[in-house]
C-alpha positions in Angstrom: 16.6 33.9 1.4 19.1 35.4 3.5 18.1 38.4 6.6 19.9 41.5 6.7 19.7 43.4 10.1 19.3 47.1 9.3 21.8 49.2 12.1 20.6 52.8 12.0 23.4 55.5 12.6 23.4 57.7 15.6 22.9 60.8 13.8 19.5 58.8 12.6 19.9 59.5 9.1 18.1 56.6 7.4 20.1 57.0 4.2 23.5 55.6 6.0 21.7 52.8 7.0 24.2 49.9 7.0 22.6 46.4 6.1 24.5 43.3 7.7 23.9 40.1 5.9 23.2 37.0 8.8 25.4 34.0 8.2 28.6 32.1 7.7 31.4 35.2 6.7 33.5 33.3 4.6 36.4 35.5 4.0 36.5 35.5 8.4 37.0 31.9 8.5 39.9 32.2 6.0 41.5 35.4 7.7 39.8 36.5 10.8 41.9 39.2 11.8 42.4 40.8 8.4 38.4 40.8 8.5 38.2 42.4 11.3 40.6 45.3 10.1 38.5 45.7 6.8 35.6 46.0 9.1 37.3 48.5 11.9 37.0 45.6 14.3 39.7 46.7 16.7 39.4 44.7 19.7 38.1 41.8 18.2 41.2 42.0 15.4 43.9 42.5 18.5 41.7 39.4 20.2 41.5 37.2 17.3 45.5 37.9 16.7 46.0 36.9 20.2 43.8 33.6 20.0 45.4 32.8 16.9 49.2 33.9 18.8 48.4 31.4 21.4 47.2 28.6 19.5 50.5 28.9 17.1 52.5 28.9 20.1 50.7 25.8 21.1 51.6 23.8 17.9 55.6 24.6 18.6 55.4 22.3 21.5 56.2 18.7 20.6 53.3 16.5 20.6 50.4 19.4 20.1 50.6 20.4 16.7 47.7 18.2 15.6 45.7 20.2 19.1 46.8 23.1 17.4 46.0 22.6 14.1 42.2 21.6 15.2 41.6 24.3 17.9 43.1 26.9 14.8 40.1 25.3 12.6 37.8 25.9 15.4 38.7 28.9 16.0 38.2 30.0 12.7 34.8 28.2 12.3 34.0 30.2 15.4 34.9 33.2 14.2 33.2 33.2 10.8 30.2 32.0 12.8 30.2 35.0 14.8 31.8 38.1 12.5 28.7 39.4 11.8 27.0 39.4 15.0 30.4 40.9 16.2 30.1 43.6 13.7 26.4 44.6 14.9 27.2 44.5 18.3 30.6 46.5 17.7 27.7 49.4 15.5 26.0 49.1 19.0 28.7 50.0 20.9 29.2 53.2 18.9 25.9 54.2 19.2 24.2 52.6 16.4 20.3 51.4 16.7 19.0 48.3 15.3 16.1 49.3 12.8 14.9 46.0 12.3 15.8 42.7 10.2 15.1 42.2 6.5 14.7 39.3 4.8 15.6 39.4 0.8 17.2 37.4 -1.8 20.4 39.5 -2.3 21.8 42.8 -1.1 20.2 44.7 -3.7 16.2 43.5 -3.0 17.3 44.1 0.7 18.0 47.1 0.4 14.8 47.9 -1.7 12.9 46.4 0.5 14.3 48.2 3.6 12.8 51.8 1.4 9.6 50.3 0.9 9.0 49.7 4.3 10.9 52.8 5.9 8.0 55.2 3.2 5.4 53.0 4.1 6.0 53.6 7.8 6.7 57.2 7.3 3.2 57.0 5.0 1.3 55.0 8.3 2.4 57.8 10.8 0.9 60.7 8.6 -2.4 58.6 8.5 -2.4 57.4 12.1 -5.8 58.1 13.6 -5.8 59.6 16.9 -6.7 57.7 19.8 -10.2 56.7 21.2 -11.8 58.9 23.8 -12.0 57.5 27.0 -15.7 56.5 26.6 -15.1 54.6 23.1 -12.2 52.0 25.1 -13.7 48.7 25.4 -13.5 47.2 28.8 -11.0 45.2 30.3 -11.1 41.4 30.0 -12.3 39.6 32.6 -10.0 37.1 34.7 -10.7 33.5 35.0 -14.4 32.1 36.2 -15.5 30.8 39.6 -13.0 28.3 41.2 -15.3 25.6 40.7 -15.3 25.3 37.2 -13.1 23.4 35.6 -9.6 24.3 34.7 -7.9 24.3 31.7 -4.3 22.7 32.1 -2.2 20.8 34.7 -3.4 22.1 37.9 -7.1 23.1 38.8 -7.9 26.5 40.8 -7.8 26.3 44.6 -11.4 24.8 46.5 -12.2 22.8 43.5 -13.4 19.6 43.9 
C-alpha cells in the first residue's frame, strides 16, 4: 500500500484536492529538472539545473569524471527521494493546507477513500453532541501519591527512603 498526502487548496474547495503519492519519483531520478517543470517546481528546477551545472563542470576536469559521474547518481537518487516532499512543501508555500495522509492501493482507491472520509466527517459534525455542562465534567486526575511510596522508574520521589 502506498500513502497519499491530501494538500487542500487555499480557496478550501475540497474538490481540487491534489493527492501526492509518498515515495521514490522515478521519472525525477531520470530527469530531475524536467520534473520539476511538469510540476511548476521553479526554484527547485533552476536549483537542480544548477547542481547538475556544477557537477558537469566537475567531470571536465581531468581526473574527476568518475567524482562526477557518482555525485550526478547521487544527486539524482536525492532528488527522486525528495520530489514529492518538495512538491508538498512548494503547495505549502502557496498557501496550500495539508488535509491529512491517505493510505490506499492505487490512485483511484485513494482518492475514494479521501470522499469517504471527508462525508463521514462532514456527517460527524452535523451529529456532534454539544458539550457537557460544567457539573457533568469529571474531575481532574490526581498527581502522583505520597513520596514515600514507591516509584515507578529510574529515580524515586524526593524523602523516600
Amino acid at each position: 500500500m502506498a500513502s497519499y498526502v491530501v494538500m487542500e487548496p487555499p480557496e478550501g474547495d475540497l474538490e481540487q484536492a491534489v493527492l501526492i503519492r509518498d515515495g521514490f519519483a522515478f521519472l525525477a531520478f531520470i530527469m530531475p529538472f524536467l520534473w520539476f517543470l511538469w510540476h511548476r517546481m521553479w526554484l527547485e528546477a533552476l536549483a537542480a539545473l544548477a547542481a547538475a551545472l556544477v557537477i558537469g563542470a566537475l567531470g571536465t576536469l581531468e581526473g574527476w569524471s568518475v567524482t562526477a559521474t557518482v555525485a550526478s547518481l547521487c544527486l539524482s537518487f536525492f532528488l527522486a527521494l525528495e520530489a514529492r516532499n518538495l512538491r508538498v512543501a512548494m503547495l505549502e508555500r502557496r498557501g496550500w493546507r495539508e488535509w491529512g495522509v491517505v493510505d490506499a492501493a492505487g490512485r483511484n482507491e485513494a482518492e475514494t477513500r479521501f470522499m469517504a472520509g471527508l462525508l463521514s466527517d462532514k456527517a460527524e459534525a452535523r451529529n456532534e453532541p454539544s458539550p457537557p455542562a460544567l457539573s457533568e465534567r469529571p474531575a481532574p486526575a490526581r498527581g502522583p501519591g505520597r513520596a514515600s511510596e514507591p516509584a515507578l522508574g529510574l529515580f524515586t520521589y524526593p524523602g523516600a527512603r
